[in-house]
C-alpha positions in Angstrom: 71.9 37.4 -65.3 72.8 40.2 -67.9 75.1 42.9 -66.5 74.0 46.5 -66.7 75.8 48.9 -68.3 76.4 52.9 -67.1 74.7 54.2 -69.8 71.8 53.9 -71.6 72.0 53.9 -75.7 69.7 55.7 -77.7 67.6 53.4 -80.2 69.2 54.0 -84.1 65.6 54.5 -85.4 65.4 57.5 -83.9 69.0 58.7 -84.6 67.9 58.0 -88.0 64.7 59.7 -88.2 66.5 62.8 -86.8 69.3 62.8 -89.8 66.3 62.2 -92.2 64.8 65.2 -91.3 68.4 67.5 -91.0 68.4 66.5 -94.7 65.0 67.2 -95.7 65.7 70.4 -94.2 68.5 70.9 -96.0 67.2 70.2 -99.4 64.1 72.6 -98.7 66.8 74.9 -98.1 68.2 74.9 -101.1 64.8 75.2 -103.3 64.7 78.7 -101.8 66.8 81.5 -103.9 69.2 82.5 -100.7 72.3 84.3 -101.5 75.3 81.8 -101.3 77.3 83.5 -99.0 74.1 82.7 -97.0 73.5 79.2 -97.9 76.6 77.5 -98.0 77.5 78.1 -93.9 73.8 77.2 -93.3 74.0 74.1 -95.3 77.7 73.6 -93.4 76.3 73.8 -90.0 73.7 71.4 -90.8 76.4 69.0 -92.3 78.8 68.9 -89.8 75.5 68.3 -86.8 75.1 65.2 -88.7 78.4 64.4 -89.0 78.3 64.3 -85.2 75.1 62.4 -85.2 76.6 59.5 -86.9 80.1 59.5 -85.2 78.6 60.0 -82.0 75.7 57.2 -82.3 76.6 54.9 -85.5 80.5 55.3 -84.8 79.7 54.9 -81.0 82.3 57.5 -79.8 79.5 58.7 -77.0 79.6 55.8 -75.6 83.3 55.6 -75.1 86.1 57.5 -73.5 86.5 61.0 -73.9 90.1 60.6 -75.4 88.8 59.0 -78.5 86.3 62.0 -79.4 89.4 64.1 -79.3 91.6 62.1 -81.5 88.4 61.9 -83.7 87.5 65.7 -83.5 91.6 67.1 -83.8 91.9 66.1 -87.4 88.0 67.2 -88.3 89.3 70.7 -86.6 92.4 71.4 -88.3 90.7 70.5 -91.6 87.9 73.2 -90.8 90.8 76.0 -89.8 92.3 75.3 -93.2 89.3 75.4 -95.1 88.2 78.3 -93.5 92.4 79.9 -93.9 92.6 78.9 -97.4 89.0 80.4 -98.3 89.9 83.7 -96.9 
């Protein structure tokens, strides 16, 4: 008898067909001429959803407890605020 768990995972494939297309999108993104100031948080956002994807999913941090998302995320913060401080 196999013991259920309280969640339900979501199949790779599909994790994996979703980042395929987050990077087609981004590099149909870049064929257009958009000003950079433009293109470069577009291209950001779309980077940092798949970072997510995999951590989430491949990392298996949804599956776990909340405390481990934050030690993840904390870091992956502080090095967006000093981007974003040392680009102003």
């Amino acid at each position: 008898m196999q013991a259920h768990s309280d969640h339900s995972h979501t199949n790779p494939v599909v994790v994996f067909g979703v980042l395929t297309v987050l990077t087609i999108i981004e590099i149909v993104i870049t064929l257009f001429h958009i000003p950079k100031n433009i293109l470069v948080p577009i291209l950001l956002g779309i980077s940092l959803t798949k970072a997510g994807l995999v951590a989430a999913y491949y990392m298996h941090l949804r599956y776990e407890k909340p405390i481990y998302t934050i030690i993840f995320l904390t870091p992956a913060l502080f090095a967006v605020f000093l981007i974003l401080t040392l680009a102003a």
